[in-house]
C-alpha positions as CSV (number, residue, x, y, z in Angstrom):
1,X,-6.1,-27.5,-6.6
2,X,-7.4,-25.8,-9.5
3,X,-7.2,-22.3,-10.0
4,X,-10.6,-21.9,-11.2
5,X,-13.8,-22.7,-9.0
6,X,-16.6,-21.4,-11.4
7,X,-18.1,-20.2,-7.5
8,X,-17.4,-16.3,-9.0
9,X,-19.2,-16.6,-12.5
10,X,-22.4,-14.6,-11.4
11,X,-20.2,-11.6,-10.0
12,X,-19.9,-12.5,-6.6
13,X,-17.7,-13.9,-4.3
14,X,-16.7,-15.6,-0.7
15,X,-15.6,-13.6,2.8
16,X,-14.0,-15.4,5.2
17,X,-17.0,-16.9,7.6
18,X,-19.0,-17.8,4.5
19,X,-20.8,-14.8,3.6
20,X,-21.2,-14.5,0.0
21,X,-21.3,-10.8,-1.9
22,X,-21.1,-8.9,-5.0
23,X,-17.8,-8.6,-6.2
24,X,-18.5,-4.7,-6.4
25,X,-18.8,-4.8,-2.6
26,X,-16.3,-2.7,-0.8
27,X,-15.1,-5.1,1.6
28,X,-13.8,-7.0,-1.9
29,X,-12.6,-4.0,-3.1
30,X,-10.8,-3.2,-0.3
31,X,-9.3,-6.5,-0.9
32,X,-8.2,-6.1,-4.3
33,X,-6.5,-3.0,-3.2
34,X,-4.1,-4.8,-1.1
35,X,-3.4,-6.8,-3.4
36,X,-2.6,-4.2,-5.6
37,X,-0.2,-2.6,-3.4
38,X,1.2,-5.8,-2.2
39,X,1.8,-6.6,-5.9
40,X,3.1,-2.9,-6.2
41,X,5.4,-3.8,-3.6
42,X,6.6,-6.9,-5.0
43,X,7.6,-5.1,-8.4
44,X,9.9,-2.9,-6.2
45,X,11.4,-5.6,-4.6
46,X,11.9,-7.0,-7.9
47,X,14.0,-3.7,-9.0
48,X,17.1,-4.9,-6.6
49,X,17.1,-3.3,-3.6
50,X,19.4,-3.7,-1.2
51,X,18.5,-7.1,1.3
52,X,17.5,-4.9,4.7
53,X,15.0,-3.0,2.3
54,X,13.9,-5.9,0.4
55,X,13.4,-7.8,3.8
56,X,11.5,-5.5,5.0
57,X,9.1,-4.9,2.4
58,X,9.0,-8.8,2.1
59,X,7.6,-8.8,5.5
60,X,5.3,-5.7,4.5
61,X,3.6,-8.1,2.4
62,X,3.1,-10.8,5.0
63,X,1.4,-8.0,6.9
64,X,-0.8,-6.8,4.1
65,X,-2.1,-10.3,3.9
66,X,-3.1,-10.3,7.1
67,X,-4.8,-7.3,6.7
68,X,-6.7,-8.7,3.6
69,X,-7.9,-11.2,6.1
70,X,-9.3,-9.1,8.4
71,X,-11.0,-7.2,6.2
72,X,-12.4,-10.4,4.6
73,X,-13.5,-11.2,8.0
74,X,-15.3,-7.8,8.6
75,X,-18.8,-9.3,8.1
76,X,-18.1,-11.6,10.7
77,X,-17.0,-15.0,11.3
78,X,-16.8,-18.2,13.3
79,X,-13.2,-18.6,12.4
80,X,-10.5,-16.1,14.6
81,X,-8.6,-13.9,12.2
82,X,-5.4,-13.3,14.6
83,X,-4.8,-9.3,14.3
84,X,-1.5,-8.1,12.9
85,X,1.8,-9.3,14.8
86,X,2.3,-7.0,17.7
87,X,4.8,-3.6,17.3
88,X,4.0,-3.5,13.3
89,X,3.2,0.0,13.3
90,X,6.0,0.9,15.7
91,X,8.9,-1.2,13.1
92,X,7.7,0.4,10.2
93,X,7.8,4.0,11.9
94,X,11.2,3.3,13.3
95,X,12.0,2.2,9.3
96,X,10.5,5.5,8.4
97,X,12.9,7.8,10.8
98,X,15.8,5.4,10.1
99,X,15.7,5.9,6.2
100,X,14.4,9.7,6.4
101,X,17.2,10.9,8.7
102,X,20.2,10.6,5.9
103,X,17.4,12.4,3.2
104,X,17.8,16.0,3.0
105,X,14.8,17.9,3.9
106,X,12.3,18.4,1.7
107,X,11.2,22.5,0.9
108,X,8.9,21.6,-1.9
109,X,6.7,18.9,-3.3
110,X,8.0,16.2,-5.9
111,X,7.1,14.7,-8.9
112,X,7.1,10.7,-8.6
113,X,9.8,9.3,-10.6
114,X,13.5,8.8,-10.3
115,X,15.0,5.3,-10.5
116,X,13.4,2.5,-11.9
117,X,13.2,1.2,-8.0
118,X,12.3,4.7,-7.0
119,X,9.6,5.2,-9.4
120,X,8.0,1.7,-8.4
121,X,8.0,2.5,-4.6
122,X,6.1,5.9,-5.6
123,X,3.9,3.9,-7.9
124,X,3.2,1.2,-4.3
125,X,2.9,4.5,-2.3
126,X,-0.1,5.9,-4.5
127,X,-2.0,2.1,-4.6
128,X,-1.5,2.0,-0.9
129,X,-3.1,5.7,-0.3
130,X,-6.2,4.4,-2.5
131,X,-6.2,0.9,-0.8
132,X,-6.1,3.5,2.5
133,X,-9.1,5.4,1.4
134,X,-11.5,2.4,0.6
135,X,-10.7,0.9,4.1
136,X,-11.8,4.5,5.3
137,X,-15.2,4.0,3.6
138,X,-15.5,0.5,4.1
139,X,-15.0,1.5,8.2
140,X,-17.8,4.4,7.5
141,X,-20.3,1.4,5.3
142,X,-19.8,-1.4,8.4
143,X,-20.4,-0.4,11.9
144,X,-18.5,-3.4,13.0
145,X,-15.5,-3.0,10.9
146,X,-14.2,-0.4,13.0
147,X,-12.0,-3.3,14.9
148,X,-10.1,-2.6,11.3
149,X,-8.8,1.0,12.7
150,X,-5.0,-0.6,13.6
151,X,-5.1,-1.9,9.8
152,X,-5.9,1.7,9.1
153,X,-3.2,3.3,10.9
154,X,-0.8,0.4,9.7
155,X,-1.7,1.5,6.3
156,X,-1.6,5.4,6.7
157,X,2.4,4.4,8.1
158,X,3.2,2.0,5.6
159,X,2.4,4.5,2.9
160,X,4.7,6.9,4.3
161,X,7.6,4.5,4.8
162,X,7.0,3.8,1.0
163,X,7.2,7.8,0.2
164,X,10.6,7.9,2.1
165,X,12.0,4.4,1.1
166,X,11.6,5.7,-2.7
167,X,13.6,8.8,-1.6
168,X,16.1,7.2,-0.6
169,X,16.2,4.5,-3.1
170,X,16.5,7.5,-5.4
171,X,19.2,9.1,-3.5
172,X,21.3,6.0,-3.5
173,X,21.0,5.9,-7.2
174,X,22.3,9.4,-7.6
175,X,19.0,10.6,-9.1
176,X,17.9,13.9,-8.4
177,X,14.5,14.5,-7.1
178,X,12.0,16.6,-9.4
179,X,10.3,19.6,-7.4
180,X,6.5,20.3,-8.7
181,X,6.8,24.1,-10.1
182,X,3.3,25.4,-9.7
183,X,2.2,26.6,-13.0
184,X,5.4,25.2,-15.1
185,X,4.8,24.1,-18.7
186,X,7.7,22.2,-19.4
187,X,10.7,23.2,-21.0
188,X,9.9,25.1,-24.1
189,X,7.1,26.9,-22.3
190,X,3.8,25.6,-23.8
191,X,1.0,24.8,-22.2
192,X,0.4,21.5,-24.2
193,X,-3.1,20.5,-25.0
């Protein structure tokens, strides 16, 4: 199979069920913001985390295809999309209280960063929130996209379990986590330029 089809060389491009559109469609979008995160993902996996984290963000990304899928089938089509494997949401909730509950509370904002790991499950965490926000407008464009609201609420959850797994990532590493002073202008004062 060849990577290139030539099918894509006037800007647009193929949804599951045939329906061709402009790449600068937001179904497509949409699409390429999943794969962003998923990517995203895959560099923090690629930073060493420990096997029960990297297992589950490995099966994270199974999941985000899925939701690519049914977003590519949002215009309709003759060919079932099955919808995300049942209790998704609920496993990556229970992830989310399982790593928060050895964190210590948080009293203030803080600044993405940390570990090398850490830093890359912020950077997955911010590409998920956007990929979040243009399924939100693709549901407001397409009356019949709102069978995508459980891929909505899976990523709304998943970006939280990425905000807590890069916490603790961070914690693990002995890296301190940076709290956002409101107004501060680094060390030596200056307000930069």
């Amino acid at each position: 199979m060849k990577i290139y089809t030539r099918t894509g060389d006037r800007g647009e491009t193929g949804l599951l069920g045939g329906h061709r559109v402009a790449k600068s469609h937001l179904a497509v979008e949409v699409c390429g913001e999943l794969d962003e995160t998923n990517a995203a993902i895959g560099l923090a996996v690629a930073e060493g985390l420990d096997e029960d984290t990297r297992g589950l963000l490995e099966s994270v990304q199974q999941d985000l295809f899925d939701v690519g899928a049914h977003v590519a089938a949002c215009l309709g089509t003759q060919r079932p999309v099955p919808p995300l494997r049942a209790g998704r949401v609920e496993t990556l909730e229970q992830a989310i209280d399982s790593h928060e509950a050895g964190l210590p509370p948080m009293t203030a904002f803080i600044l993405p960063g940390g570990s090398k790991a850490g830093a890359a499950l912020h950077l997955a965490r911010t590409v998920c929130r956007r990929a979040e926000r243009a399924l939100v407008g693709l549901i407001e464009m397409q009356p019949d996209a709102e069978r995508l609201a459980e891929d909505l609420v899976y990523l709304n959850r998943l970006a939280d379990l990425l905000f807590v797994l890069a916490r603790d990532v961070n914690l693990a590493a002995g890296q301190p986590e940076t709290r956002w002073l409101p107004g501060e202008r680094g060390k030596n004062g200056d307000a930069g330029s």
